[in-house]
C-alpha positions as CSV (number, residue, x, y, z in Angstrom):
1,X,-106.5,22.3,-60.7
2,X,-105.3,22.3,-57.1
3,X,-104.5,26.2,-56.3
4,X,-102.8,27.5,-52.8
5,X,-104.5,30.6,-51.2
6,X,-103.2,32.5,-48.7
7,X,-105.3,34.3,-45.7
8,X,-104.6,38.2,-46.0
9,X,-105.1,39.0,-42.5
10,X,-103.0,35.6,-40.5
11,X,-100.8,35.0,-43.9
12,X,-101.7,31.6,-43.2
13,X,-102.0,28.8,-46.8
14,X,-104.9,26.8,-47.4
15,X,-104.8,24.0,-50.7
16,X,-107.9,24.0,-52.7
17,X,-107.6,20.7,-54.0
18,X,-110.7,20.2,-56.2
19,X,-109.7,17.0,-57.5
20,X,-110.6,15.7,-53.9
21,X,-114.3,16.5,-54.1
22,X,-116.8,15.1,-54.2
23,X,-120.1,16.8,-55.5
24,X,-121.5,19.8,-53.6
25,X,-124.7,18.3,-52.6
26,X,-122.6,14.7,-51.2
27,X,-121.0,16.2,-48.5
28,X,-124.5,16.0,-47.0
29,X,-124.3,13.6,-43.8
30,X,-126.1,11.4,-41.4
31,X,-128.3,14.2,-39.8
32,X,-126.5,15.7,-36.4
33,X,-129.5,16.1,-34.4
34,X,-132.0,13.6,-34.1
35,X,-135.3,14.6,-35.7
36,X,-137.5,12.8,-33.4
37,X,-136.0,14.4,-30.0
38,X,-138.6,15.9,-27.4
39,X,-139.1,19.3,-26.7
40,X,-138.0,18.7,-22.9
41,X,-136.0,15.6,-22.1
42,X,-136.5,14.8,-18.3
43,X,-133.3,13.1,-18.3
44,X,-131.2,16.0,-19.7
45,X,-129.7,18.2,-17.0
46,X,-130.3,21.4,-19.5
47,X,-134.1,21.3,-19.6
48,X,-136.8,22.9,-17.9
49,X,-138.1,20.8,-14.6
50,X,-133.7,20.3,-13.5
51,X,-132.8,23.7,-12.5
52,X,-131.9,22.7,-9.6
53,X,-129.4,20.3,-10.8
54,X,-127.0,23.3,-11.9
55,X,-125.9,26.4,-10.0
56,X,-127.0,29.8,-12.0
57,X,-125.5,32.6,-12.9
58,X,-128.1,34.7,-14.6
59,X,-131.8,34.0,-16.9
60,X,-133.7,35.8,-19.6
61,X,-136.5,36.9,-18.7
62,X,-135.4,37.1,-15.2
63,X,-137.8,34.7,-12.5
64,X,-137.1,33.0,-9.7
65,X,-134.4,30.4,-9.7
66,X,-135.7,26.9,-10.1
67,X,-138.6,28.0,-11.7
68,X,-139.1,26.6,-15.2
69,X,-140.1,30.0,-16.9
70,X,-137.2,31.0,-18.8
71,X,-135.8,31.2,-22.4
72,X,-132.0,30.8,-21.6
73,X,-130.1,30.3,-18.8
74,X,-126.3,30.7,-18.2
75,X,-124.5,28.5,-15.3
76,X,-121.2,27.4,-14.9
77,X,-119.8,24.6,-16.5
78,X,-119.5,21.8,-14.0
79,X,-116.2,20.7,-16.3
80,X,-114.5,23.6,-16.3
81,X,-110.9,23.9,-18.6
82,X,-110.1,26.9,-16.5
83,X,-110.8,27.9,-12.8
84,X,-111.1,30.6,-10.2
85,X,-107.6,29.9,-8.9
86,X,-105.0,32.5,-8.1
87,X,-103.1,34.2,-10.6
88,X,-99.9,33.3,-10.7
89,X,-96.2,32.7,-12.9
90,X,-93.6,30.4,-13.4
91,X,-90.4,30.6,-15.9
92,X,-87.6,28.9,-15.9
93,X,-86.5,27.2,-18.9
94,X,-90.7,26.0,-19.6
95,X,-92.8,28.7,-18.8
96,X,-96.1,27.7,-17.8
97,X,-99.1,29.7,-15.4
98,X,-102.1,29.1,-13.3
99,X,-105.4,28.0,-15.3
100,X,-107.1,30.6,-14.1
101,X,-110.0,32.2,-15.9
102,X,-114.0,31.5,-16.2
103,X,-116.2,28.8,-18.4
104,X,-119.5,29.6,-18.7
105,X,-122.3,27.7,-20.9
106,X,-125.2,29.3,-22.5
107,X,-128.4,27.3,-22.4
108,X,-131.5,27.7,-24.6
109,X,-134.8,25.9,-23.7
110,X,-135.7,23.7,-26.0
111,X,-133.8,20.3,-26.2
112,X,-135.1,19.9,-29.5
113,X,-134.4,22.8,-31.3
114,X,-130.7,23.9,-32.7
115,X,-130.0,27.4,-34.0
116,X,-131.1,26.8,-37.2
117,X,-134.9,26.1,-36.1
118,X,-135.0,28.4,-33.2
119,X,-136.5,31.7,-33.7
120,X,-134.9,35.3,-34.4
121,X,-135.7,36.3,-30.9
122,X,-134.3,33.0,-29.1
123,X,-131.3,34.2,-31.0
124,X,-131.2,37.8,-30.8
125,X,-131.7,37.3,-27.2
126,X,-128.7,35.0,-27.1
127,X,-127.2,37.7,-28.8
128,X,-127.8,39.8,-25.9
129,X,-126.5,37.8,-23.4
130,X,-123.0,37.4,-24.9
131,X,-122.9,41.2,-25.1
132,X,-123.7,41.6,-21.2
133,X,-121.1,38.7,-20.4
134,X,-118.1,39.9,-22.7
135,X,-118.8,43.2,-20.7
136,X,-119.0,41.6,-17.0
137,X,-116.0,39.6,-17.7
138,X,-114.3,42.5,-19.3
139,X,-114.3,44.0,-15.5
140,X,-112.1,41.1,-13.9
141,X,-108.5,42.4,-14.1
142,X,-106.9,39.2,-14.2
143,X,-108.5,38.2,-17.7
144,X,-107.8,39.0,-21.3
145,X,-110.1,37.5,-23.5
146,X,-113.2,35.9,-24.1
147,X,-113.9,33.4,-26.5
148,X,-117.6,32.3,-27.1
149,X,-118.0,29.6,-29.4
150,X,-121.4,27.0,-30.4
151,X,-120.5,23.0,-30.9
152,X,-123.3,21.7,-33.1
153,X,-123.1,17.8,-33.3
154,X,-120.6,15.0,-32.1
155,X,-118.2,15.4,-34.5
156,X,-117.7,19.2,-33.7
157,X,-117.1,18.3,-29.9
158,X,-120.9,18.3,-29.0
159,X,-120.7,16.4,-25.9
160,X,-124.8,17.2,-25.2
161,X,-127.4,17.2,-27.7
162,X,-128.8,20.1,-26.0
163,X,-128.5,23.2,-27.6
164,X,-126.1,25.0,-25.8
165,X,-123.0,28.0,-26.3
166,X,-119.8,28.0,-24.3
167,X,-117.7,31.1,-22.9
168,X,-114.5,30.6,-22.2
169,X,-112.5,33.3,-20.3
170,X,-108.9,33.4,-20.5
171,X,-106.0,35.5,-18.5
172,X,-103.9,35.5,-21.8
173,X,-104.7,36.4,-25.6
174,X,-105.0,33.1,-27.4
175,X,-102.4,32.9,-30.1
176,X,-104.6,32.6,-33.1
177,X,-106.4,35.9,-31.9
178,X,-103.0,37.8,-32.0
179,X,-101.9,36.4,-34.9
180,X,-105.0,37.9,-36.4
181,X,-104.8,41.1,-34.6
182,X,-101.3,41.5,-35.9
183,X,-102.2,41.0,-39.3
184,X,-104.6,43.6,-38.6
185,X,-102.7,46.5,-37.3
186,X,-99.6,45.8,-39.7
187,X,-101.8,45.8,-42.7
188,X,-103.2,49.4,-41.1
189,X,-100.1,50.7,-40.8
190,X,-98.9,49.9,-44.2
191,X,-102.1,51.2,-46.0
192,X,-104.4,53.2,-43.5
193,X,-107.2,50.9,-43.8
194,X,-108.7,47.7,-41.7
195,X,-108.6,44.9,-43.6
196,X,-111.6,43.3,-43.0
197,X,-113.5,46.7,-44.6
198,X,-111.2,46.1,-47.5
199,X,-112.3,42.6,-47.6
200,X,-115.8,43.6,-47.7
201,X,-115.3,45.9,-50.5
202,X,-113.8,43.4,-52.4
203,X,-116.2,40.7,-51.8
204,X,-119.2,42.7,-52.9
205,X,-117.3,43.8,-56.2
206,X,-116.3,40.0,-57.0
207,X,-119.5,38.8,-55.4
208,X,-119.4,34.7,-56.6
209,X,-118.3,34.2,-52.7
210,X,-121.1,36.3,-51.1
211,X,-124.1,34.1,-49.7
212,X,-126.0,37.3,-49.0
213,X,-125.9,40.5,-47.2
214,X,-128.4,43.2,-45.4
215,X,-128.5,46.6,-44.9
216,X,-126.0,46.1,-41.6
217,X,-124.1,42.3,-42.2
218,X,-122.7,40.7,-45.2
219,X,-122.3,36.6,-45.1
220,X,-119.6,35.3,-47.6
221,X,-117.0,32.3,-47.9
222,X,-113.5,33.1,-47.3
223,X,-110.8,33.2,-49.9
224,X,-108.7,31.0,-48.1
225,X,-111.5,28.6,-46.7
226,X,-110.3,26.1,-44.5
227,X,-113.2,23.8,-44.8
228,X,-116.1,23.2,-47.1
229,X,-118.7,25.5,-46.1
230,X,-116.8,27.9,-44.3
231,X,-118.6,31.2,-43.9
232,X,-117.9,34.8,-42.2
233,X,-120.4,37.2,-41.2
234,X,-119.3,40.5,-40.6
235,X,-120.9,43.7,-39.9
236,X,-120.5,46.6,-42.4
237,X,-119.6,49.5,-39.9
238,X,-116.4,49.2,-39.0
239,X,-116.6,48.0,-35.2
240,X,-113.4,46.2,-33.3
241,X,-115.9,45.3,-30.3
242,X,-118.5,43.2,-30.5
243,X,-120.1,44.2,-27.3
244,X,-120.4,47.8,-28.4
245,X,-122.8,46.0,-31.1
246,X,-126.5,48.4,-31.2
247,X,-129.5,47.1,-30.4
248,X,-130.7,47.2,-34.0
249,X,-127.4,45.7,-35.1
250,X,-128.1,42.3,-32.8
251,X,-131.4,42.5,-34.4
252,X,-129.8,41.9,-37.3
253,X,-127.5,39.4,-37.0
254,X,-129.7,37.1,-35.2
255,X,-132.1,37.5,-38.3
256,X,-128.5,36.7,-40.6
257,X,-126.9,33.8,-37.9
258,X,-130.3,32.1,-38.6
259,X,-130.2,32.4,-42.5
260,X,-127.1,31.0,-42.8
261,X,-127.8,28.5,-40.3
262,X,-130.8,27.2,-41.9
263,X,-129.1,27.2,-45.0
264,X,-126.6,24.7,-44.1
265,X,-129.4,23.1,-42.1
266,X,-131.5,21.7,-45.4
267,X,-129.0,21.5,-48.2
268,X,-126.1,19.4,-46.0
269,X,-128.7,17.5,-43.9
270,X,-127.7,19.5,-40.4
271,X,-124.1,19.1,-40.6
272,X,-122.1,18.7,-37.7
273,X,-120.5,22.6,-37.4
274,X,-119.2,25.0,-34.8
275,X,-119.2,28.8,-34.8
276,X,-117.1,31.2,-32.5
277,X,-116.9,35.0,-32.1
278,X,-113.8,36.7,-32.8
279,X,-113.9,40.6,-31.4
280,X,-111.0,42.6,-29.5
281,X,-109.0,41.6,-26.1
282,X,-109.7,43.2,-23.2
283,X,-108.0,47.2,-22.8
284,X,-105.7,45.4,-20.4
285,X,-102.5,46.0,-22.6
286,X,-99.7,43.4,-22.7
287,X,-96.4,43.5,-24.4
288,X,-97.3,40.7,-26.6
289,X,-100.5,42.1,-28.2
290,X,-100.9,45.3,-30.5
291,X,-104.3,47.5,-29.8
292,X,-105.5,49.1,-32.4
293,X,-109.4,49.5,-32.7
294,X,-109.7,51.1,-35.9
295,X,-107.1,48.0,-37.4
296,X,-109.6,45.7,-36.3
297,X,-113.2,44.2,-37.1
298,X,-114.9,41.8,-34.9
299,X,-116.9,38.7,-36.8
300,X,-118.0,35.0,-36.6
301,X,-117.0,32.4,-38.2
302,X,-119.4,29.1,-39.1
303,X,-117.3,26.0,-40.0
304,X,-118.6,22.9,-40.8
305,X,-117.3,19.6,-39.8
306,X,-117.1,17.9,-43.3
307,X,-113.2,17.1,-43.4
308,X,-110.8,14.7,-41.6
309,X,-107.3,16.2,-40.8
310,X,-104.6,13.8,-41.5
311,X,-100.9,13.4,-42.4
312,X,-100.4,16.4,-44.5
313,X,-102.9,18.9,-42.4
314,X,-100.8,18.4,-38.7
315,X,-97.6,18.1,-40.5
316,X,-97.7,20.8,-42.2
317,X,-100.3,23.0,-40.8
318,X,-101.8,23.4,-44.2
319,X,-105.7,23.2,-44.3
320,X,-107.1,20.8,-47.6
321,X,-109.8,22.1,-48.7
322,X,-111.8,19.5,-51.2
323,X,-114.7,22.7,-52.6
324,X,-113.5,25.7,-53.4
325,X,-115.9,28.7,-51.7
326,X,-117.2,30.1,-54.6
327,X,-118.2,26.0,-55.6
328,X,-119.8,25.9,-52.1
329,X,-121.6,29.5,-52.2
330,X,-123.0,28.4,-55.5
331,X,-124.4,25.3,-53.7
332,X,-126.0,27.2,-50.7
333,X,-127.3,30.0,-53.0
């Protein structure tokens, strides 16, 4: 029976429509990533042997630049969305501003090798590196959040079969993130608690939507899952900030990022998927966004690319969800 679920935190509806679906294990695809690509590529811009094909912003381990001995490399994305333009304003009746901000792309070395076969460290380093960006863009004035986000396959916007992250800097908060920040700091000040830690709780009592968890991260489906295979991994201690994340906590995730990731990898036949970061704006306070650390409780999101929006979904706003997440967990599990 089709059942609507609502999000606690945004109070946004998804439809669970079960008698949509298809079997767990046939939402499997054509494989995103081709099996038989080569460690380096020559004629991929991204690989080792065409530094010099790309301006550089930093590299892990640190070496000369245009050497080939690295294990990622962040440079600016030659198709920037936003730019280092002046700030400025315009209202009248449209209100509209300059597209300033920063784009960054994350590069790791292998042009063979997506997150789900690359190893802990490859990731836990990666790890690192969005810490030390969020924190060096967090000192430009002018900007008010970043949003770091993966794009694994064509059909999740994968424009390069490369392996590759994306960081997106932007001078206002985007509105999904407010929403969610809202729902945050209204459900704190009605009940004293973060919502996300109450979520948690509640998870690990019902636990049929829980993939698995560690000592520091627990991995689960969403409620309201907006798409088969939707997954959240959240860190236990209450933390609003990603980049005050411990050492041993990125340890940690990169170890959890790469269980889920492989899990998806074998039983759906490496699905097309993104992932993004969700943490808290910059302390640069606007009259649009509440701040409230202790309301809020950064996370990452994995989300498939199994489902087509159509009529009903733009009309209306209102994912359709074909597996419900405690179908899908079963599946993974």
């Amino acid at each position: 029976m089709s059942q609507f679920r609502q999000n606690p935190i945004s109070k946004h509806w998804v439809l669970i429509a079960p008698n949509r679906s298809k079997r767990p294990e046939e939402f499997g695809t054509t494989a995103a990533t081709d099996l038989d690509l080569p460690e380096i590529d020559k004629t991929c811009a991204f690989c080792p042997g065409n530094e010099s094909l790309n301006l550089e912003i930093d590299r892990f381990p640190h070496s000369p630049k245009n050497s080939t001995d690295w294990l990622i490399r962040i440079i600016p994305n030659k198709y920037e969305i936003l730019a280092h333009v002046p700030v400025s304003k315009h209202a009248e009746f449209y209100v509209n501003r300059s597209g300033s901000g920063d784009n960054e792309v994350v590069i790791t070395r292998k042009h063979n090798e997506p997150v789900a076969l690359q190893s802990v460290q490859t990731i836990e380093q990666t790890m690192h590196v969005f810490k030390n960006r969020i924190l060096d863009l967090s000192l430009r004035e002018h900007l008010a959040y970043v949003q770091i986000f993966h794009n694994h396959g064509r059909d999740a916007g994968a424009s390069l079969i490369h392996p590759h992250h994306q960081i997106i800097a932007t001078p206002i908060i985007p509105p999904g993130i407010h929403d969610e920040i809202s729902g945050c700091y209204y459900h704190r000040q009605n009940t004293g608690n973060c919502i996300y830690c109450e979520i948690i709780d509640e998870e690990r009592t019902q636990r049929e939507r829980v993939l698995f968890e560690t000592d520091l991260f627990i991995v689960f489906a969403p409620y309201a899952s907006r798409t088969p295979f939707e997954m959240w991994i959240l860190p236990k201690r209450h933390s609003s900030n990603f980049e005050e994340s411990t050492d041993e906590e990125l340890a940690g995730l990169a170890q959890v990022l790469k269980t889920t990731s492989e899990k998806l990898y074998v039983k759906l036949n490496d699905p097309p998927l993104n992932f993004y970061l969700h943490t808290m704006p910059f302390e640069h306070p606007t009259k649009h966004t509440v701040y409230d650390k202790k309301a809020y409780h950064w996370h990452i999101t994995v989300f498939t690319r199994l489902t087509i929006w159509a009529g009903f979904e733009y009309s209306t706003g209102i994912p359709i969800n074909p597996l419900s997440p405690e179908d899908a967990v079963a599946f993974l599990k």
